[in-house]
C-alpha angles and dihedrals in degrees: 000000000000128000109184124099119252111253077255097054090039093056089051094045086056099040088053091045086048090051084048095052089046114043110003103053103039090047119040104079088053084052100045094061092066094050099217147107112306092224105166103044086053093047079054098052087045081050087048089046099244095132141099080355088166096060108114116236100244083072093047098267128129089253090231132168132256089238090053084060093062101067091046083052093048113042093046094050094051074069114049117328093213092065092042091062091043088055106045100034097114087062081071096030089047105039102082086058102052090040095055111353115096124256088258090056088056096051092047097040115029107019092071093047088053102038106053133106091246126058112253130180145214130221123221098210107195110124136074136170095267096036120056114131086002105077080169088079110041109136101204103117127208110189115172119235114195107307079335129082120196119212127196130175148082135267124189141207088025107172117236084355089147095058101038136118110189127034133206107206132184116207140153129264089168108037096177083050086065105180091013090047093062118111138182129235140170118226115192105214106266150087105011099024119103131176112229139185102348106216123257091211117175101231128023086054090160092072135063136239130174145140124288114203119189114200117191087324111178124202131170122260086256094070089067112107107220114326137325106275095031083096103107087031091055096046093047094049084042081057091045087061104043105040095082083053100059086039079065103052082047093051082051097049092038089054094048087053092051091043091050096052095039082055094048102045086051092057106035121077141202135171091359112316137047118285104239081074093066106096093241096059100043096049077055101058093034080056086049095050083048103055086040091060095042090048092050090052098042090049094052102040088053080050095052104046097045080059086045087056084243113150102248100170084127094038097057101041082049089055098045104051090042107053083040097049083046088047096059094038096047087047089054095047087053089047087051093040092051088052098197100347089070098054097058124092092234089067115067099233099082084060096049086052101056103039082049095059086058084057089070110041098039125085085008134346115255079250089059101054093036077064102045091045088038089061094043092057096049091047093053090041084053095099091022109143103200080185091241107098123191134188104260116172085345096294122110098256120193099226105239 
């Protein structure tokens, strides 16, 4: 069992951490305040190389792992998780494709989109007002018409939709199926897709969300992803895959706020030393260093094991609510440790507060995945034998 980063993974996780320092943390105060797309410090991370990173290299992509994405993630979000999410928005657009789409798919689709001289993005379009934790009912319909199908509805809360150029888009070709009925398509940006409300959040200012409607938009057959039906399939394999990168950008955004208290309790003093000596400051931050660590671990082993071929439906959703539920909570401690200083919009933690609260509540709140990890875990206890046995409604029961 060995923890350390290849000389490989380790070059990535500083230059990352370089591009950070440079361009990320100087800059995204400065950003937030117009509330739009960060265009050029993306265009700089597609330039770095820090970009579609899980695109294999038949359809143009660098062929890296999903653990080499977490330290992108990471490091970037320890930053400014806005950006983060900017920067690494095609891993969720994207997914779906490389998950179910042909290699010729790739090429025509998504190859274009990763090779160029100018950054461009995808949109994971899932959810809808109606349809948030439920995929089953998701209203956007796809009917084929001829070597054609037409797809009218409208998603909601799609992440870098204004700026971006293909779609992936679930809808459903058998609405009374549900779940079963789901299918995946990809929309190339044009006649029929509009952009609607762009959304006024209160953190991640620094990305963008807004509505996608389709209006009698018509692809080719060919634009289907697998077949119709592997939709949720397709999704829930797609959320296997990402979570460990959100629980990155949470590990990120969980460490700054743990680096900017314990700065701060070295340097501010009262009666006589400074505070990170009083008992009640220092088991904070003690509790901070320990979520962060957790968070670090949890993150790469779902990583890891997505890359391994393992099922990691209950590690991920371990590793996102997690690092999520330590980054809130790290980012409130260092709120409560500044005192006012914290509360104001010149000190960072403000900021750290409000982009963490986004971590628990996007691809999947932390209920959700408390529920999906929750069943796993009662399936796989079902023919547990703890070796102790009762009498339970009369029957020899092993005690769970």
């Amino acid at each position: 069992m060995d923890f350390s980063l290849s000389e490989k993974e380790q070059k990535l996780f500083e230059r990352a951490k370089e591009f950070t320092r440079e361009h990320i943390t100087p800059e995204a105060n400065e950003l937030e305040k117009r509330n739009e797309f960060p265009k050029e410090i993306v265009q700089k991370a597609y330039e770095a190389g820090l970009m579609n990173l899980h695109i294999p290299t038949e359809a143009g992509g660098p062929g890296l792992s999903l653990l080499d994405e977490t330290f992108v993630s990471e490091a970037t979000g320890y930053g400014c998780a806005g950006l983060a999410t900017s920067i690494m928005c095609n891993n969720l657009a994207f997914a779906p494709l490389v998950i179910g789409a042909t290699i010729e798919q790739l090429k025509k689709y998504v190859e274009p989109l990763i090779t160029g001289k100018d950054a461009k993005f995808g949109a994971f379009c899932l959810t809808e007002r109606g349809a948030g934790s439920d995929a089953g009912a998701v209203a956007t319909r796809a009917v084929r018409d001829g070597d054609e199908y037409i797809i009218n509805g409208l998603k909601c809360y799609i992440t870098s939709a204004p700026q971006a150029s293909l779609f992936t888009v679930f809808a459903s070709t058998q609405p009374e199926l549900k779940t079963k009925g789901l299918s995946v398509f990809m929309i190339p940006k044009g006649k029929g897709v509009k952009i609607g409300h762009i959304e006024n959040k209160m953190g991640q200012l620094n990305s963008v969300q807004s509505e996608v409607i389709f209006e009698d938009v018509r692809v080719p057959k060919e634009c289907l992803v697998g077949k119709e039906g592997e939709g949720f399939k397709i999704a829930m394999k797609t959320l296997d895959k990402t979570r460990a990168g959100i629980a990155a950008i949470a590990t990120g955004v969980a460490q700054r706020a743990l680096d900017e208290a314990a700065k701060f309790a070295n340097i501010r003093h009262q009666f006589g030393q400074a505070i990170g000596r009083f008992q009640g400051i220092g088991f904070m931050l003690a509790d901070m260093g320990a979520r962060v660590a957790a968070s670090r671990l949890l993150t790469r082993y779902s990583a890891w094991m997505a890359d391994q071929g393992m099922m990691n439906s209950k590690d991920s959703a371990f590793a996102k609510f997690f690092a999520a539920d330590s980054a809130m909570q790290n980012a409130t401690d260092a709120v409560q440790i500044m005192g006012g200083y914290g509360y104001i919009s010149e000190y960072p933690a403000e900021k750290l507060m409000r982009d963490a609260k986004l971590l628990q509540i996007y691809e999947g709140t932390n209920q959700i995945q408390r529920l999906v990890s929750s069943g796993i875990i009662l399936r796989e206890s079902a023919n547990l034998d703890t070796g102790f046995h009762v009498k339970y409604d009369g029957k020899d029961a092993p005690i769970m």
